[in-house]
C-alpha positions as CSV (number, residue, x, y, z in Angstrom):
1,X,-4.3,-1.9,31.8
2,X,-2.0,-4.7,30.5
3,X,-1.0,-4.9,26.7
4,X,0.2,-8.2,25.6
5,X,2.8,-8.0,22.4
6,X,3.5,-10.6,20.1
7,X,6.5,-10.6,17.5
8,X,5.4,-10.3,13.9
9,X,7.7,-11.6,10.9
10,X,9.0,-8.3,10.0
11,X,10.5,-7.7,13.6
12,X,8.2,-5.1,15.1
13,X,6.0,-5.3,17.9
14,X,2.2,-5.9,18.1
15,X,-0.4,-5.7,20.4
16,X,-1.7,-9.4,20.4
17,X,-5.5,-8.6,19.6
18,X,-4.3,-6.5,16.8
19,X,-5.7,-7.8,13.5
20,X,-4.4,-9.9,11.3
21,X,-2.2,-8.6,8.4
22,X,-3.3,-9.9,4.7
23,X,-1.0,-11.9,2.6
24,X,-2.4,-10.6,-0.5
25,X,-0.1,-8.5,-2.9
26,X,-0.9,-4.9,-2.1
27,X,-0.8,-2.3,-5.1
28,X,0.8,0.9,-4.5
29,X,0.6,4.2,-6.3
30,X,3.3,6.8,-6.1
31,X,2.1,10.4,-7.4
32,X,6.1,11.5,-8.9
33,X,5.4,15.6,-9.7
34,X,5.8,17.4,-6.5
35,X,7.7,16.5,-3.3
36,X,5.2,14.9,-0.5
37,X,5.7,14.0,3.3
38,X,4.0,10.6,2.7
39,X,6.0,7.4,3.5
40,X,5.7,5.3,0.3
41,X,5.0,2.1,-0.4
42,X,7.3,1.0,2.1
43,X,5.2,2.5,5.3
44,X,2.7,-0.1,4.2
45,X,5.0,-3.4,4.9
46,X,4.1,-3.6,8.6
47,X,0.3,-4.1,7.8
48,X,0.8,-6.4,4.8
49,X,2.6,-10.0,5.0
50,X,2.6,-10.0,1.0
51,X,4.6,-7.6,-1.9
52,X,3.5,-4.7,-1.9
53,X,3.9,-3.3,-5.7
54,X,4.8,0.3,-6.5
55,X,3.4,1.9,-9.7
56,X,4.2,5.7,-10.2
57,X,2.2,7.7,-11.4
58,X,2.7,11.0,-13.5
59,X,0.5,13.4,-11.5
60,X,1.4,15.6,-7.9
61,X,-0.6,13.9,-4.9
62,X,-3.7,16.3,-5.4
63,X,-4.3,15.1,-8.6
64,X,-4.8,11.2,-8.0
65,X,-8.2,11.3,-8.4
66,X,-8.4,13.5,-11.2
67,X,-10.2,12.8,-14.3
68,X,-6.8,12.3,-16.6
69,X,-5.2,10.4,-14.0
70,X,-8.3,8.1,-13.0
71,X,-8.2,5.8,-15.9
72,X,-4.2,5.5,-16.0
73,X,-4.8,3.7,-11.8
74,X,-7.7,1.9,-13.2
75,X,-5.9,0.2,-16.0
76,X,-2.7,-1.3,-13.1
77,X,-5.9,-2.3,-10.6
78,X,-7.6,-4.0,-13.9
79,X,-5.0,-5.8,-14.8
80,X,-3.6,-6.9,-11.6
81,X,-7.1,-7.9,-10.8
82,X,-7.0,-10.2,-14.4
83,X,-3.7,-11.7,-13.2
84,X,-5.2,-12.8,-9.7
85,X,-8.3,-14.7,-11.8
């Protein structure tokens, strides 16, 4: 089987039937107690053409979708979502 490749504007390589990468602003969320393996915001930026906006978040990993740390996301994804109106 043949893949064909296509350059992509940060520099890496692509299949050519891969799809397309939004240009939308992408909004990040960084849990800051506890160390974690994850890449970061910046493993997103070969699947996004936009920004891609890191918020950090007071809470380990585990807890990102806990009840006290719920409503402290939803507030950045509310108002992020006002700004795009």
């Amino acid at each position: 089987m043949t893949q064909h490749f296509t350059a992509s504007d940060t520099g890496t390589e692509q299949p050519a039937d891969a799809p397309a990468r939004p240009r939308a602003p992408r909004v990040y969320f960084t849990a800051t107690v506890g160390g974690s393996d994850l890449t970061g915001p910046e493993g997103w930026r070969p699947y996004v053409r936009g920004t891609v906006v890191d918020h950090d978040v007071d809470a380990a990993h585990d807890e990102m979708t806990a009840p006290h740390v719920l409503p402290r996301i939803a507030r950045v994804v509310d108002e992020y979502l006002e700004a795009q109106q």
